[in-house]
Each structure stands twice: as structure tokens, then as C-alpha cells.
C-alpha positions in Angstrom: 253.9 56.8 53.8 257.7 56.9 53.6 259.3 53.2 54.5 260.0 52.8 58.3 264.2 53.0 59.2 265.5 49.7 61.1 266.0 51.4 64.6 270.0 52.2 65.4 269.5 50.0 68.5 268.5 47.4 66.2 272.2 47.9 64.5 274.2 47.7 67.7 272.4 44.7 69.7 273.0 42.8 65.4 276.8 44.4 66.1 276.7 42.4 69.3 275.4 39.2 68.4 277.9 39.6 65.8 280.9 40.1 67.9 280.0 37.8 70.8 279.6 35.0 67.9 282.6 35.7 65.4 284.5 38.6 67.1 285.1 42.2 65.7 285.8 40.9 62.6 282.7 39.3 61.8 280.7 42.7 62.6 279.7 43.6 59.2 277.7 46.0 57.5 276.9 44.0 54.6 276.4 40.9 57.3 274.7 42.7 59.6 272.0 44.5 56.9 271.3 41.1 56.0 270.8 39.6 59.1 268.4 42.7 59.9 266.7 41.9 56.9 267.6 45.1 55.5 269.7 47.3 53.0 273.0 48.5 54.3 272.0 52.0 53.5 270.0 52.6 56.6 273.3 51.9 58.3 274.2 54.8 56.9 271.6 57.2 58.5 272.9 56.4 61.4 276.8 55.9 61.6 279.5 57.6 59.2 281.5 54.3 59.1 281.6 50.6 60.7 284.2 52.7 63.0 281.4 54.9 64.7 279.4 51.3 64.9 282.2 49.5 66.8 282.4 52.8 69.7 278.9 52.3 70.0 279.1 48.9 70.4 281.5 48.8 72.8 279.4 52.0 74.7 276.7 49.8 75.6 278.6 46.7 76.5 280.2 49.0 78.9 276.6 50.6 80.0 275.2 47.2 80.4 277.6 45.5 81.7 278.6 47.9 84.6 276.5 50.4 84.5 273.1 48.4 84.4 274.6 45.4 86.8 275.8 47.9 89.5 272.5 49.8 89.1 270.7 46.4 89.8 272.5 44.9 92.5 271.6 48.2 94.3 267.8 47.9 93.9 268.6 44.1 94.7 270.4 45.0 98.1 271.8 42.7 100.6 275.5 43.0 102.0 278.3 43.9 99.9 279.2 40.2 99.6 275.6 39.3 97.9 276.4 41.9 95.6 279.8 40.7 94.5 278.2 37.4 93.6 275.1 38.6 92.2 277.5 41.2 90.0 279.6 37.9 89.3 276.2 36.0 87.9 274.7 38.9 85.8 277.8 39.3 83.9 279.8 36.0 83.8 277.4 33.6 83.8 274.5 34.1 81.1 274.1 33.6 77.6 273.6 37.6 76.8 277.0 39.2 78.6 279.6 36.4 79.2 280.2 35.8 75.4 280.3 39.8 74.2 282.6 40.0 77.6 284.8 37.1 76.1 284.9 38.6 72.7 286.2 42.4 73.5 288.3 41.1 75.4 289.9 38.9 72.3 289.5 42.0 70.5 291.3 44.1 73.0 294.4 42.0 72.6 295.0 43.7 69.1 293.2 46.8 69.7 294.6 49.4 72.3 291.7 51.7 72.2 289.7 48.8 73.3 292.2 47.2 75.7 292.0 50.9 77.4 288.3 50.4 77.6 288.6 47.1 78.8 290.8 48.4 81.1 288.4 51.1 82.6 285.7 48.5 82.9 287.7 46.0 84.6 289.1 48.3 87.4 285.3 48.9 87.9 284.6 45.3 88.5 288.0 44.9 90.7 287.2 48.0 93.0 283.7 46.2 93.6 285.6 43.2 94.5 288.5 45.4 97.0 285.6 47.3 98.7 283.7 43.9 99.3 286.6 41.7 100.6 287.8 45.0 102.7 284.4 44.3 104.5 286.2 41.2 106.0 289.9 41.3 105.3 291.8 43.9 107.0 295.5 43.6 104.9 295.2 45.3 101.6 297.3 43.4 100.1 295.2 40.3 100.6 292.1 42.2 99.8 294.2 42.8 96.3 295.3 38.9 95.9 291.7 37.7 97.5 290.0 40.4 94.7 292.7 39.3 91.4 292.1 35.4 92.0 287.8 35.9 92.3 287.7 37.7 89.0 290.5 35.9 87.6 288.4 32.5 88.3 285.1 34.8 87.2 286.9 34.7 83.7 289.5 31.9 83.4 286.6 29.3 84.6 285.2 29.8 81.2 288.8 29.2 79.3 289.5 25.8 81.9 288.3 22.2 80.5 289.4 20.3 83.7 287.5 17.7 85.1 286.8 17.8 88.9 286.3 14.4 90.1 283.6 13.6 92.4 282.3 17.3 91.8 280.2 19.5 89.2 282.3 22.6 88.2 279.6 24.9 89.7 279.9 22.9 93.3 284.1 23.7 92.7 283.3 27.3 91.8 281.0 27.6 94.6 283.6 26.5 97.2 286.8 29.0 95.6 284.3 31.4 96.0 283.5 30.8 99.9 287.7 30.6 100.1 288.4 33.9 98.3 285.2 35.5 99.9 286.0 34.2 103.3 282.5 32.4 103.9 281.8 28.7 105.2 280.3 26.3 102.5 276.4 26.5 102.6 276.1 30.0 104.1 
């Protein structure tokens, strides 16, 4: 009976871990066999080069990190509002997406194919914003400024170490977002 191969799915979510604790740089093959408990040369069977490893790396961060979410807040339901901030959760506020988020997008500052992707993914996650806010906010342009600052504090909340005295961050988050999403507190 011929030795069982270390599934390629197996390769990309090590890839991933890798990235999201080291960026691109520590992604590996010798790293990653070992982590896998493997030899590198099952890498091999799967992808020519760490190259072809990286595209599919950054394939199912895309997939799973618009694709999938969008796909769930659907089955979820509720208004377009509930959707925005259940989009917001999934991806910005977890252990499993936040930190591969953080990490391509360090890696897209040197990388242009991956600042393009970065791109594509992001106008996905701003248009989900726009069509929200436009549920409430007739002026485009403040749908535009309303939908920059929510994912801009999505993101930049992560980089800040301000203190917020008299308040948990997550009660001063909560609030920007019933500003930017035009809700009362407590609704």
C-alpha cells in the first residue's frame, strides 16, 4: 500500500498560518513540510514552485473571505444593515481572517499583483458598504465618505493603541458604527 500524500488543502491552510503569523516571507516550503510533518517533495505533486503556492493562497483568502462571508450573510438574512455588520464580524474580528487580512495586505505594499487583488477584494467589501448606507443616505457622496470611514475604522481599529477613557474599545466601536450607519445606540 503506497504512502498516503499530505492533502494540497493541507499545504495552503500551512501557507496561511504561515502568512497570517510571519507574512509572505515566512511561507516556506522547507518550513511548511516541516510543520506538516512531512517531506517537501509532496509539495511538489502539487505546485511547480512556492509561486503557484502563494496564487493559491491568496485564491482562497479571496474565496473565503468574500466569497464564503457574502454567501453567509445571505442564508443569515436580515436588512442590508445586519449584513454590513455581520460581514464586518466574520472577517475583521476573528482569529482565523483578520490576521491573513492584515498580512496580504502588508504583502500587497511590495507586491503589485497582490495589491491588484487586494484591490478587487476591497471594492467588493466597499460596494457592500455603498449599497447598505444608500438604504438610508440619499447623497452619494456621503454614502462614499459614510462607506470609506466604516471600513477604514473596520481596519485601522486593529493598527490604533488609544485608550478610551471611561469606555471598552468595543463600546467606542460600537457607537462610530451607529454614527457612520446612521442607527441610535442600542438598536
Amino acid at each position: 500500500m503506497g504512502a498516503l500524500r499530505t492533502p494540497r488543502e493541507r499545504w495552503i491552510e500551512e501557507g496561511l498560518r504561515a502568512l497570517a503569523a510571519g507574512g509572505v516571507d515566512a511561507v516556506r516550503v522547507e518550513v511548511l513540510a516541516k510543520a506538516l510533518g512531512v517531506t517537501k517533495g509532496g509539495f511538489y505533486g502539487y505546485f511547480a514552485d512556492r509561486g503557484a503556492l502563494l496564487t493559491e493562497m491568496l485564491d482562497a483568502w479571496e474565496r473565503e473571505c468574500v466569497d464564503d462571508v457574502f454567501d453567509r450573510i445571505e442564508r443569515e438574512g436580515g436588512d442590508v444593515l445586519d449584513k454590513v455588520r455581520l460581514a464586518g464580524q466574520l472577517t475583521f474580528s476573528g482569529d482565523r481572517l483578520l490576521p491573513i487580512d492584515l498580512a496580504v495586505r502588508d504583502w500587497a505594499r511590495r507586491d503589485p499583483a497582490v495589491a491588484e487583488r487586494l484591490r478587487r477584494v476591497d471594492n467588493r467589501r466597499m460596494q457592500l458598504l455603498r449599497d447598505a448606507i444608500s438604504t438610508f443616505c440619499p447623497d452619494p457622496d456621503e454614502v462614499e465618505a459614510r462607506s470609506l470611514l466604516a471600513f477604514c475604522m473596520a481596519i485601522g481599529s486593529h493598527f490604533l493603541a488609544a485608550d478610551h477613557p471611561g469606555r471598552t474599545r468595543d463600546q467606542v466601536k460600537a457607537r462610530a458604527g451607529d454614527l457612520l450607519l446612521n442607527r441610535s445606540p442600542g438598536k
